[in-house]
C-alpha positions as CSV (number, residue, x, y, z in Angstrom):
1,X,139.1,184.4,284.5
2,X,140.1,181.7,286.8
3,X,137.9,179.5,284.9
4,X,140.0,180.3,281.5
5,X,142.8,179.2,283.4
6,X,142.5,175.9,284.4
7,X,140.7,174.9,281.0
8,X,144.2,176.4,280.1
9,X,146.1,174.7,282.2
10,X,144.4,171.7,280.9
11,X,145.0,171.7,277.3
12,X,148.8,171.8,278.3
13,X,148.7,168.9,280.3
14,X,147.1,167.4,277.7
15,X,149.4,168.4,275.1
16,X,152.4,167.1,277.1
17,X,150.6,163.8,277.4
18,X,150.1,163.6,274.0
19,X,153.5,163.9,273.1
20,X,154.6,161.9,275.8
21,X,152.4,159.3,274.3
22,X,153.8,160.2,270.7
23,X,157.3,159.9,271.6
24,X,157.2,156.6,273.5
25,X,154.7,154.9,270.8
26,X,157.9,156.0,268.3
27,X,160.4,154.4,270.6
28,X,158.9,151.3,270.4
29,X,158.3,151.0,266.8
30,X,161.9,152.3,266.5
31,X,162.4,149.2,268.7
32,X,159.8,146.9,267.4
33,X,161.6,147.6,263.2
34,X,164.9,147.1,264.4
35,X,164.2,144.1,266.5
36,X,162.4,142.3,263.2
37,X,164.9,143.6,260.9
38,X,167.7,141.6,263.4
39,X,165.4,138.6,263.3
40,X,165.3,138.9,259.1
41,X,169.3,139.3,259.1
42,X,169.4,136.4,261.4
43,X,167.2,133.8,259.3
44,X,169.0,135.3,256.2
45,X,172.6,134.7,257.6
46,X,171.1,131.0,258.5
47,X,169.4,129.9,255.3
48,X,173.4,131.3,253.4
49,X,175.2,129.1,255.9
50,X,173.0,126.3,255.1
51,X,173.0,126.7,251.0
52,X,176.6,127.1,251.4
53,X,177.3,123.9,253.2
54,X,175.0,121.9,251.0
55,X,177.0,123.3,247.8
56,X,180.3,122.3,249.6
57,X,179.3,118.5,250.2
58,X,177.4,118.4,246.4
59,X,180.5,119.5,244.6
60,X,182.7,116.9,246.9
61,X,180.5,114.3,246.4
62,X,179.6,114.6,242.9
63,X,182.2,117.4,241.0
64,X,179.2,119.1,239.7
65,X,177.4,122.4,240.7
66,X,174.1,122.0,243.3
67,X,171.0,122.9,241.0
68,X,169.3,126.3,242.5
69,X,166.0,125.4,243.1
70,X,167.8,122.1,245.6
71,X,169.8,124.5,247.7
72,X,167.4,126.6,248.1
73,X,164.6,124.0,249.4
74,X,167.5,122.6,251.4
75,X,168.8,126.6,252.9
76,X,164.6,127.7,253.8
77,X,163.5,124.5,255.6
78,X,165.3,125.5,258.6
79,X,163.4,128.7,258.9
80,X,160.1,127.3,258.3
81,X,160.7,124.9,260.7
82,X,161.5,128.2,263.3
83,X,158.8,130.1,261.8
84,X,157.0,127.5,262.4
85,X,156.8,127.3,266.6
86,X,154.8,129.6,269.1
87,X,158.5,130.6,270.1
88,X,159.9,131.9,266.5
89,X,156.2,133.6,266.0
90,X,155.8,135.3,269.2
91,X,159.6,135.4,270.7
92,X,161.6,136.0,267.1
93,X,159.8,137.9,265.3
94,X,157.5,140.3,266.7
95,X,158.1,139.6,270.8
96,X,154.5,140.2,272.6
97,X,152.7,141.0,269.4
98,X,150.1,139.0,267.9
99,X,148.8,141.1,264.8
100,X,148.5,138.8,262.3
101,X,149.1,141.5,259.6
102,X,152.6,142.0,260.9
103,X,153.1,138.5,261.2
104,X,152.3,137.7,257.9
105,X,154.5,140.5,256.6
106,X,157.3,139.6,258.7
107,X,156.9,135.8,257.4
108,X,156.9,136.7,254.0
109,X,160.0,139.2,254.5
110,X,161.9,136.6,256.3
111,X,161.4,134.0,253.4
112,X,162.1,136.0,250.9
113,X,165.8,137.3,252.4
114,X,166.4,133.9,253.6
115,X,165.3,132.5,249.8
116,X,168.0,135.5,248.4
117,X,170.3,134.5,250.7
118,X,170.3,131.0,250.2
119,X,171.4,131.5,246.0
120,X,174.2,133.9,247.4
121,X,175.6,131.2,250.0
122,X,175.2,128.6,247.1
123,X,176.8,131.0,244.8
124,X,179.6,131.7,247.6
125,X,179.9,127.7,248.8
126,X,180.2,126.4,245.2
127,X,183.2,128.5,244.5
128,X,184.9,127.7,247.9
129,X,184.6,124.0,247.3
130,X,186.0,124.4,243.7
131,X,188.8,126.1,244.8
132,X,189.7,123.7,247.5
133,X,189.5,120.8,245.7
134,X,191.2,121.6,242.8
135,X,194.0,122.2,245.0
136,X,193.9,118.8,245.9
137,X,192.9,117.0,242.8
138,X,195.6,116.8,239.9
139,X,195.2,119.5,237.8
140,X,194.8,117.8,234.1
141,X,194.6,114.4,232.5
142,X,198.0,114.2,232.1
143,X,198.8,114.1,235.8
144,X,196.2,111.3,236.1
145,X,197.9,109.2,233.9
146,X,201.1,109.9,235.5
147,X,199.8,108.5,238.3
148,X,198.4,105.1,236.8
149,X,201.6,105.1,234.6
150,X,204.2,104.7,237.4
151,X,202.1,102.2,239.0
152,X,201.6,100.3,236.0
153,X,197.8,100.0,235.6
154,X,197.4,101.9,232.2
155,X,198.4,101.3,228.7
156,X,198.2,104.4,226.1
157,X,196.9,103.8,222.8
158,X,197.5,106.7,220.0
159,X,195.1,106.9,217.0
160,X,197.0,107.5,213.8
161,X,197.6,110.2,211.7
162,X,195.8,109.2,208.9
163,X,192.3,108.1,209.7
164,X,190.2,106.3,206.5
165,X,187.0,106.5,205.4
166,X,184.6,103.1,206.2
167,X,183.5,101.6,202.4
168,X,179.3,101.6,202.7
169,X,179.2,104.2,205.4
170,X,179.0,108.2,204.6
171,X,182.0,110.1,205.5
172,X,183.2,111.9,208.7
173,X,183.5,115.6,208.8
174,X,187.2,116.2,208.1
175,X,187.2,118.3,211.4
176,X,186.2,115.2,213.8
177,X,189.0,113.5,211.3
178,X,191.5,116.3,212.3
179,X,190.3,115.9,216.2
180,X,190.9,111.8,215.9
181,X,194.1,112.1,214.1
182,X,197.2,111.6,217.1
183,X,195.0,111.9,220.0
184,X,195.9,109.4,222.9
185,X,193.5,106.9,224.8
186,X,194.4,105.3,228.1
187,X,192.6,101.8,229.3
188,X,193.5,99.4,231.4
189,X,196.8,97.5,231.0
190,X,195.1,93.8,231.5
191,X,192.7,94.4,229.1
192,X,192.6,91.4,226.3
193,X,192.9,92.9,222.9
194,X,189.5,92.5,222.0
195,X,188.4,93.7,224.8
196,X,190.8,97.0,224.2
197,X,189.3,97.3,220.8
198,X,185.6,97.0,221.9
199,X,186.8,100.0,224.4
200,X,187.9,101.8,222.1
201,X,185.6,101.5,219.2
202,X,182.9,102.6,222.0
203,X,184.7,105.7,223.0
204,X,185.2,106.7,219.2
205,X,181.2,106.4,218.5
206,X,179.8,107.5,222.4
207,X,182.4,110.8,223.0
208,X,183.0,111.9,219.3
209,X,179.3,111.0,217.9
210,X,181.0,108.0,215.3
211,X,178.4,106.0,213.7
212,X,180.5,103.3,213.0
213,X,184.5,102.3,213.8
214,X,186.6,99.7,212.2
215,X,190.1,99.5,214.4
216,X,193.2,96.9,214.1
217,X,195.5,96.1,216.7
218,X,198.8,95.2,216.4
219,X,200.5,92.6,218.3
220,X,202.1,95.3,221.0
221,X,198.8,96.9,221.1
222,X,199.3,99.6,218.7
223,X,196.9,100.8,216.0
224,X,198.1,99.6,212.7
225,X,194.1,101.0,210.9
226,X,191.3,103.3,212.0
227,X,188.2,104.1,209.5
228,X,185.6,105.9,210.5
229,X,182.1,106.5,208.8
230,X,178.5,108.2,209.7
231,X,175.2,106.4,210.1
232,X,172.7,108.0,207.6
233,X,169.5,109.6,209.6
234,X,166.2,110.6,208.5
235,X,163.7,108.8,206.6
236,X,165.6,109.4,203.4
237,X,168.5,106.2,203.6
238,X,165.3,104.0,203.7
239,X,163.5,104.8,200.5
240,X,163.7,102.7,197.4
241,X,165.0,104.0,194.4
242,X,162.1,105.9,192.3
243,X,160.1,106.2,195.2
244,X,159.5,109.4,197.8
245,X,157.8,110.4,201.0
246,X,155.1,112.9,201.3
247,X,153.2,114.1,203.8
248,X,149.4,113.9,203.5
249,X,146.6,115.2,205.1
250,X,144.5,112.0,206.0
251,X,142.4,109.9,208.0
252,X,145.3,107.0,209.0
253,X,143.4,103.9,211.2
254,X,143.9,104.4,215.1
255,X,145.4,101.1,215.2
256,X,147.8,102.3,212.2
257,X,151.6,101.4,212.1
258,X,154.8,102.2,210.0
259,X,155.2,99.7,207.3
260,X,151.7,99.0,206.6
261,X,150.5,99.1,202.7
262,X,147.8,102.2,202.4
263,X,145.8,102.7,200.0
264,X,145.0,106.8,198.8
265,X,141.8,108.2,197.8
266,X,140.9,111.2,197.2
267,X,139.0,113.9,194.5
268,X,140.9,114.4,191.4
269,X,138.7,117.0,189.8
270,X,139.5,120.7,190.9
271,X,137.8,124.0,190.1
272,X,138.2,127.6,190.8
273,X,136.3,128.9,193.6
274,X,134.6,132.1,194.0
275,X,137.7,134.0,194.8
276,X,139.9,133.1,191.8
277,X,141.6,130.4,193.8
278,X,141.4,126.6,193.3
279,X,139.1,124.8,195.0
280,X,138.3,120.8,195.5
281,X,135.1,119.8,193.9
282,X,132.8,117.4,195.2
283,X,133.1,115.1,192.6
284,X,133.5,111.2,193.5
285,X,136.8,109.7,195.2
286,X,138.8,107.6,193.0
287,X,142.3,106.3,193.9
288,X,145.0,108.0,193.5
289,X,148.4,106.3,195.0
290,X,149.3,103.3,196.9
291,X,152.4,103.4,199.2
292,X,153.6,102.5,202.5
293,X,152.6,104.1,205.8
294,X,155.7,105.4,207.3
295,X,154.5,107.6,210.5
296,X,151.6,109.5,211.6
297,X,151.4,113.2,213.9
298,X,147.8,113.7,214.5
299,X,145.6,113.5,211.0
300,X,149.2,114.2,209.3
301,X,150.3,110.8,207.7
302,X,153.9,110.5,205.8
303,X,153.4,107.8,202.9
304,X,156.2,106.6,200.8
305,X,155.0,106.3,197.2
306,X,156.4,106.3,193.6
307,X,157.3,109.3,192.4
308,X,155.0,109.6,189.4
309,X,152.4,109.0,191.7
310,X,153.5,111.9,194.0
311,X,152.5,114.4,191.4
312,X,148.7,113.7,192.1
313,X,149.3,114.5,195.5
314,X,147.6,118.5,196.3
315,X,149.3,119.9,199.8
316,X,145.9,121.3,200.9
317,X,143.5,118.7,199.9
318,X,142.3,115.9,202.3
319,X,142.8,112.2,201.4
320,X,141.7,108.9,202.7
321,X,143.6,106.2,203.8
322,X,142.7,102.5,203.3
323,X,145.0,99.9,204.7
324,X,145.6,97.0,202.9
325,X,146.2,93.6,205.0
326,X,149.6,93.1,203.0
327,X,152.4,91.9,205.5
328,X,155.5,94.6,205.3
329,X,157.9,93.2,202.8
330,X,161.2,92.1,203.4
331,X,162.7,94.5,202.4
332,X,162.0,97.2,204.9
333,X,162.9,94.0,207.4
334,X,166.6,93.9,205.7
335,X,166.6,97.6,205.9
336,X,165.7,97.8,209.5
337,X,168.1,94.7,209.8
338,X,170.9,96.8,208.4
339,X,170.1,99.9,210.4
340,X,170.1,98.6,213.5
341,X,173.4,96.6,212.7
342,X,176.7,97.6,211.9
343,X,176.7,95.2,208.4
344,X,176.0,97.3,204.9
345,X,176.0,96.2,201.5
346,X,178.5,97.6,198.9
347,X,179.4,96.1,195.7
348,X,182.2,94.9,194.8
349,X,183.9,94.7,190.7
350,X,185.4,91.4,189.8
351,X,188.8,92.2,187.0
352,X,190.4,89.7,185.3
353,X,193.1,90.6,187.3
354,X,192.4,90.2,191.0
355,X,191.9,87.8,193.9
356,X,187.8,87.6,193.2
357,X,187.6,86.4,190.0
358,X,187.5,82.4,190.1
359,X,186.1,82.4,193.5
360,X,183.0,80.6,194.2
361,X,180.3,82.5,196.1
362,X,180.1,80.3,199.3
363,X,184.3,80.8,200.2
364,X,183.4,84.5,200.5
365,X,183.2,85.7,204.2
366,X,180.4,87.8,203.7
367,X,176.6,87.0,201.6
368,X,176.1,87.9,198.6
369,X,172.8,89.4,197.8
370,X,172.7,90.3,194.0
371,X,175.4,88.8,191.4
372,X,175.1,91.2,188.1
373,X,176.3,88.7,185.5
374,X,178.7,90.6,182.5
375,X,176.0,89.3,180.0
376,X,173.9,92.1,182.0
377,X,171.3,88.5,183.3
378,X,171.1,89.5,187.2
379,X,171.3,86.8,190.0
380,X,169.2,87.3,192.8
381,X,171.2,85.4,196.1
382,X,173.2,83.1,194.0
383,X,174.5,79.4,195.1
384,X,177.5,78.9,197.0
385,X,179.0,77.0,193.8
386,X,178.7,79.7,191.3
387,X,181.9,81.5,190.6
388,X,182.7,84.4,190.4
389,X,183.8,85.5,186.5
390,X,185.8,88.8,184.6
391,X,183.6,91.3,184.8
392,X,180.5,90.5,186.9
393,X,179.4,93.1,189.9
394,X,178.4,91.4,193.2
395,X,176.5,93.1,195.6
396,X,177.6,92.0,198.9
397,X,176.7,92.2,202.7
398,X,178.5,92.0,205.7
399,X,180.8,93.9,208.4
400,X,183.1,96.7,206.9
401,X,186.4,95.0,207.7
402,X,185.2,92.1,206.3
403,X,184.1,93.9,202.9
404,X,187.9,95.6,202.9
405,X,189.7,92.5,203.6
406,X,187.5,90.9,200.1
407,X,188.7,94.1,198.2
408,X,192.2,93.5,199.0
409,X,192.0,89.8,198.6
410,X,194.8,88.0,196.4
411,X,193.8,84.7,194.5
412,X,195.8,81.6,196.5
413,X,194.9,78.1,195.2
414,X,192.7,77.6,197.7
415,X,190.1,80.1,196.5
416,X,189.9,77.7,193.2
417,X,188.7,75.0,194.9
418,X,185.2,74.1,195.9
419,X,186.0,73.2,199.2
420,X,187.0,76.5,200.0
421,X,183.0,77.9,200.8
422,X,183.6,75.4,204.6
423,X,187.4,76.6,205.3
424,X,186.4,80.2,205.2
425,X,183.4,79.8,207.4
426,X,184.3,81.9,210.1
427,X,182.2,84.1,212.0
428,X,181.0,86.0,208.9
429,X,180.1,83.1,207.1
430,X,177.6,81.4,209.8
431,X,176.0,85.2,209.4
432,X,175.9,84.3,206.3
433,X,173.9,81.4,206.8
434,X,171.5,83.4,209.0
435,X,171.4,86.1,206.3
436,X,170.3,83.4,203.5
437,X,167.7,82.1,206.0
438,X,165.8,85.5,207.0
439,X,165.6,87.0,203.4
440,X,164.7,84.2,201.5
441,X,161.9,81.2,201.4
442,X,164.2,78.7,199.7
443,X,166.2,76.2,200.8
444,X,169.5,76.6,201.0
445,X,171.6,75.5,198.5
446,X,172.6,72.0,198.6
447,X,175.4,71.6,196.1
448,X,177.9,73.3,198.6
449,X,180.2,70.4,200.0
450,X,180.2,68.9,203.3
């Protein structure tokens, strides 16, 4: 009986030490939890404090918003570099404790809250530093140029209402038109005027997507004519008339380049297969086309060719490609030429009644390619002495303003005389000289007088 009780007595104290044990072991992972989840907060609060002053001197320095992934790099080095000492493994995060499973999942918490943290304080800096400085800064354009305006620095130049189309170019959307028409510019006051129209012709094509802008200035600096026109894009401006591009399955040459004459062979014959549908037979290569390489993707070559020609051409059948050693001719040169510059060709009507007919070719300010005679006998780059008669089309190349100011021209005695192709040699005429000397192998005209 004694015996039962002390085994008794026994399991109690056992028991009590148990939960003794229990409870204390609870109190210090209460302890242990609270302490890492302090620690957490902590490296959180510090990664938000760091993205947030890194979003406040971005937006000062630049006016723009600090990308995410930046502030974010910038707000979790400082806790890597903490996490990253015996002190912040042992003394920050877990005290004594040197289970490398805890450590691990503490690290990982602690970057990810500090990596949350950091977008919030970005998210929280960003806004404070827009507010603050747009208290600060003037709050539209207008204010800016009140400021340059009363000390005299700027000069305001107003588009005007009625905005033209350029002769050669293809028309602007009527809604950029409608954007252009009355809408004020401000440059520099010391600005030359041909400086001021460079300016502005470059802010017309760069902010509003213009291929091309003709602008005159007036004497006080005012617009007195603005025409705008489009460049054309694509592959389709390029193509001669009665020609078109198709793309080819092919073999092109590795060494292949656009403008180089090809060659296209391929089966003619077809047949149906077995399943009803047509199928290429085996029968010899013959060729088909030749064109002119334009681009290759792969074993996808885009070939311009006649257009009678392009009917022989199957979608799903394969072709070869032979390169011919032709030279490009020159007149994918004159279109690249043209595309590259801001000249285009137009053509112009000679009447009986205006300022053209009588005129020689060489007192014109521009070149003229083509002269369509009224007989119908074409002229391919005429002489500088042949005049112009009633009725003959010329086909001319040169700047737009200087194509308008030859439509508007009025005959003067001057234009009668055959001195007049050297006292109209201004700028346009020397291109014309260059013009003459790139498209054609013949010497230029002699007859024109010194």
């Amino acid at each position: 009986m004694i015996g039962f009780a002390v085994d008794l007595l026994g399991v109690q104290l056992q028991l009590q030490l148990v939960v003794e044990l229990q409870s204390q072991l609870e109190s210090l992972l209460s302890e242990a939890v609270l302490d890492v989840l302090v620690r957490i907060l902590r490296f959180s609060l510090l990664a938000a404090g760091t993205a947030a002053v890194a979003a406040i001197v971005f937006r000062w320095y630049s006016a723009e918003e600090i990308p995410d992934g930046v502030a974010i790099l910038l707000a979790v080095s400082p806790v890597a570099l903490l996490l990253n000492t015996q002190s912040a493994l042992q003394d920050e995060i877990l005290g004594r404790s040197v289970l490398e499973i805890e450590t691990a999942a503490v690290t990982i918490g602690a970057f990810v809250a500090s990596a949350i943290a950091a977008d919030a304080g970005r998210r929280t800096g960003d806004y404070l530093a827009r507010e603050v400085f747009s208290t600060t800064a003037p709050q539209t354009i207008d204010d800016v140029g009140q400021l340059l305006r009363s000390a005299g620095r700027v000069v305001s130049i107003e588009l005007p209402e009625e905005i033209e189309d350029v002769d050669g170019y293809d028309p602007v959307d009527e809604t950029t038109k409608a954007e252009l028409a009355g809408e004020t510019f401000r440059f520099p006051r010391r600005l030359p005027a041909d400086q001021l129209r460079d300016r502005l012709i470059d802010r017309l094509e760069r902010d509003h997507g213009i291929g091309y802008a003709e602008v005159e200035l007036g004497p006080d600096k005012t617009v007195e004519y603005l025409a705008v026109g489009s460049r054309p894009a694509g592959i389709g401006p390029t193509l001669a008339p009665g020609t078109v591009a198709v793309a080819i399955r092919s073999d092109p040459a590795p060494d292949a380049s656009p403008g180089d004459t090809v060659r296209i062979w391929g089966r003619d014959g077809r047949t149906d297969g077995d399943d009803g549908d047509d199928a290429t037979t085996g029968g010899p290569m013959k060729r088909l086309a030749e064109g002119e390489l334009r681009a290759t993707a792969g074993d996808v070559a885009t070939v311009a060719v006649d257009a009678d020609d392009a009917a022989a051409l199957e979608p799903d059948a394969d072709y070869r490609l032979v390169t011919r050693p032709d030279t490009p001719g020159t007149e994918r040169e004159l279109v690249s030429l043209l595309r590259a510059a801001n000249d285009t060709v137009t053509t112009l009507a000679v009447d009986a009644d205006s300022g053209l007919a009588g005129r020689t070719v060489g007192s014109l300010p521009v070149l003229v390619v083509a002269l369509e005679r009224v007989d119908g006998n074409p002229v391919a780059l005429p002489a500088a002495d042949v005049r112009l008669e009633a009725g003959d089309t010329a086909y001319v190349l040169g700047r737009p303003d200087a194509l308008r100011r030859i439509a508007e021209t009025e005959r003067t005695d001057g234009g009668d005389s055959e001195g007049d192709g050297d006292d109209d040699r201004d700028g346009q005429g020397r291109a014309r000289d260059r013009y003459r000397d790139q498209t054609t192998e013949r010497p230029r005209d002699s007859t024109q007088s010194d």
